[in-house]
FIMAR-72057 format. One record per residue (C-alpha): x, y, z. Coordinates in steps of 0.001 Angstrom, whole numbers, plus 500000, padded with zeros to 6 digits. Layout:
# FIMAR-72057
XYZ;...
# end
This chain:
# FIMAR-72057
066676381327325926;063882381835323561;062842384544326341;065899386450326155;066048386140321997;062543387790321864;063099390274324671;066584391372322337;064330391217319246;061930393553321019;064348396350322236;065991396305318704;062437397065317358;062019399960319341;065488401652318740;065079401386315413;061384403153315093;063101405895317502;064853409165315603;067701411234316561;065954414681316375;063638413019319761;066795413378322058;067882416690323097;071499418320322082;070918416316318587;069840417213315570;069478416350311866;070556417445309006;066956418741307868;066351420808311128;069977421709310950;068721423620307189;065744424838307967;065656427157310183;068483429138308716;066424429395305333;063254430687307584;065196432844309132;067037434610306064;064213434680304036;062303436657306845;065315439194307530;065836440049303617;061996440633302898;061967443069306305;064981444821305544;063902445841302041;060602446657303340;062175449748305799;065325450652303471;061745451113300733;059376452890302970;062684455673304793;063324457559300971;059659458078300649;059111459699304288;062055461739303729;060635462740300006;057245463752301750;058671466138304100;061359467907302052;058876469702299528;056722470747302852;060216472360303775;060954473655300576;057904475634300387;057902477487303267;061269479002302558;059694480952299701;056978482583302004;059483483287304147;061887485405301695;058846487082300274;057588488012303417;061184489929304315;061240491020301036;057991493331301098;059012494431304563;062490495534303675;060474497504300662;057895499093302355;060662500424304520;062772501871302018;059745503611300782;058918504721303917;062437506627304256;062683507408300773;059423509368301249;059705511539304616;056781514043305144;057632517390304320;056347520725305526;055534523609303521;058798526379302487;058081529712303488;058859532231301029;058733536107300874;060182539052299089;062153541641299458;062511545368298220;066168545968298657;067696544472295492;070626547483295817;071083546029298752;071617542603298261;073267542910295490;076372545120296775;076596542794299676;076591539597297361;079320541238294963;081838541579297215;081369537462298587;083122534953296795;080641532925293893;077920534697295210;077624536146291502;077103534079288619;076012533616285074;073231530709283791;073609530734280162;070860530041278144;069334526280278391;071146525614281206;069798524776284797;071805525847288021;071463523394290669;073002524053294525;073215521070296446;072554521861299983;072343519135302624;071481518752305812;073451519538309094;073199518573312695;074043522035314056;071230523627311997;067174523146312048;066753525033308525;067820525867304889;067360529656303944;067878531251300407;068105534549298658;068452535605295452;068248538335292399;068534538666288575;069699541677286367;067011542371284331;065104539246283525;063415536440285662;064784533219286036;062599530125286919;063192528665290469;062052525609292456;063002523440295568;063614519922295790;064397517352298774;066665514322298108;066493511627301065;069167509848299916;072461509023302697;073843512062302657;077757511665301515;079260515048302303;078448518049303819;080080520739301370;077337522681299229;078104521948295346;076581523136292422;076165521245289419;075237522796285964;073325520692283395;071805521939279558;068560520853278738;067909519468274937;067084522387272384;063621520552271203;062626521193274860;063959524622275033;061995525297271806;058862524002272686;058930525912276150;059809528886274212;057025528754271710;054270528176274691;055158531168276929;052334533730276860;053686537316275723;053507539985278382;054759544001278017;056845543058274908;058595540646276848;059087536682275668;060222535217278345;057396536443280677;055011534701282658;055909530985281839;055953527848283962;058304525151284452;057469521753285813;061002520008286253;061658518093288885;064180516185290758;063832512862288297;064227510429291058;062094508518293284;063973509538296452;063354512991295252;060236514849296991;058556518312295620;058730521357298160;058382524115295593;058171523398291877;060138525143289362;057920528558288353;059507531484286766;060184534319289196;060566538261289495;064025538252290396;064772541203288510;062030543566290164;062486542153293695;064682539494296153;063165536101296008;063904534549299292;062525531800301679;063275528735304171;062468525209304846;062725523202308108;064532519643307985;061782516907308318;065162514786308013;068863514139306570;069040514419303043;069699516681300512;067855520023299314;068481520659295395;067610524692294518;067085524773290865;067678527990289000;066048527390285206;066931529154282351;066336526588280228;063250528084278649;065445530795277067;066661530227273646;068816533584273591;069563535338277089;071734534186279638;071205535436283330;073300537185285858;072149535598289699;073025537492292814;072201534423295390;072717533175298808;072513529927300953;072673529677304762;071483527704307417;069452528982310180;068980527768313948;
# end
C-alpha cells in the first residue's frame, strides 16, 4: 500500500510540473496573443514603409518628364520658323528691262483698251497686283506718261496667293513726306520734279525687292520689262507720284504674261 500511495504521489508530481503549451494542438492564452501582436506590428511598419517610399519615385521621375517636353516644343518651334522664312524669302532673279521709241505707238493701241489709261493724282501711289499663274513662266510690263516722269519699281509678295484677277489698289502718301521728297529733288532743265529717287518698298517681310522705286522717263520713251516666276506669289508694280506736290500724271500701261 505505501508502494502504491508513493507511486500516485509521484505521477501527481509530474503532471503538475508539466504545461499545456508542451502538447501539440494546445495552446495558451499567452502564445494565443503573441503572435498576432508580432505579426501586426511587422505588417503596419512595412506597409507604411512602401505606401512612403512609391510618391517619392513617382515625384523623381515626373520633373525628368516635364523637362523634356519643353526641348521638344522649342525644337519644332525653330524648325517650323526657319521654314516659313525659308518660303517667305524665295531667291529671285534679276527683271529685265528695256525701252522703247514708239510712244505714238503704244499709246494709240493702249487708248482704245479698256483701263489701260489712267490718272495718278498727286501723292498718290498706283499699285497693280499681278500674281502668279500656272499657264505662264513670266510677268511683262509696259508703260508711258504725258509729259512728266513718274517713279516706278517692282516688288514680289510670297504670300498664298488668294485669287488670280489683277487688282489695283491706290494709296496717298502723308504730305510731310511728299514735302520733304519735294524739297530734296535736284533741279534739272527748269524742271522740279526731275531726277529724284524713291526708296519705297513693299513694307512687309514676305515682300522681296526686284526693282526699287526710281523715277523714270516715261514721258520721252516706253518703260518696259519682265521677270521670270522663281515661285507663286504676288508681283506688286508701283507707279509713284507721291513726290509731286502739284501734278497729277496721265499712265498709258500694260500687264501680260508671257510663256
Amino acid at each position: 500500500m505505501e508502494k502504491l500511495d508513493s507511486t500516485s504521489e509521484l505521477l501527481q508530481s509530474r503532471l503538475s510540473s508539466l504545461s499545456f503549451s508542451s502538447f501539440p494542438g494546445v495552446t495558451s492564452h499567452q502564445g494565443d496573443t503573441a503572435p498576432p501582436d508580432r505579426l501586426q506590428s511587422t505588417d503596419l511598419s512595412t506597409g507604411s514603409r512602401l505606401v512612403d517610399r512609391q510618391p517619392e519615385m513617382e515625384s523623381r521621375e515626373e520633373p525628368s518628364q516635364t523637362e523634356k517636353e519643353p526641348e521638344q516644343t522649342r525644337t519644332s518651334s525653330s524648325l517650323s520658323t526657319s521654314e516659313v522664312k525659308a518660303a517667305e524669302m524665295p531667291p529671285l532673279k534679276p527683271a529685265t528691262t528695256w525701252t522703247s521709241a514708239a510712244m505714238k505707238e503704244l499709246k494709240a493701241k493702249l487708248r482704245a483698251e479698256k483701263d489701260a489709261v489712267v490718272t495718278v493724282y498727286r501723292g498718290d501711289i498706283m499699285t497693280v497686283h499681278v500674281p502668279t499663274v500656272p499657264e505662264a513662266k513670266k510677268v511683262c510690263w509696259e508703260f508711258a506718261t504725258d509729259g512728266y516722269d513718274i517713279g516706278f519699281g517692282v516688288y514680289f509678295d510670297c504670300s498664298p496667293v488668294t485669287s488670280r484677277s489683277i487688282t489695283v489698289h491706290v494709296s496717298e502718301s502723308s504730305d510731310d513726306e511728299d514735302e520733304e521728297d519735294e524739297l530734296e529733288a535736284p533741279v534739272s532743265n527748269g524742271d522740279v520734279e526731275k531726277g529724284s529717287k524713291s526708296s519705297r518698298g513693299g513694307g512687309s517681310s514676305s515682300v522681296a525687292e526686284i526693282l526699287p522705286v526710281y523715277r523714270q522717263d516715261s514721258h520721252m520713251a516706253v518703260c518696259g520689262g519682265s521677270h521670270e516666276f522663281t515661285g507663286d506669289g504676288t508681283y506688286l508694280l508701283k507707279f509713284d507720284n507721291s513726290y509731286s506736290l502739284w501734278r497729277n500724271k496721265t499712265l498709258y500701261y500694260r500687264v501680260h504674261y508671257s510663256a
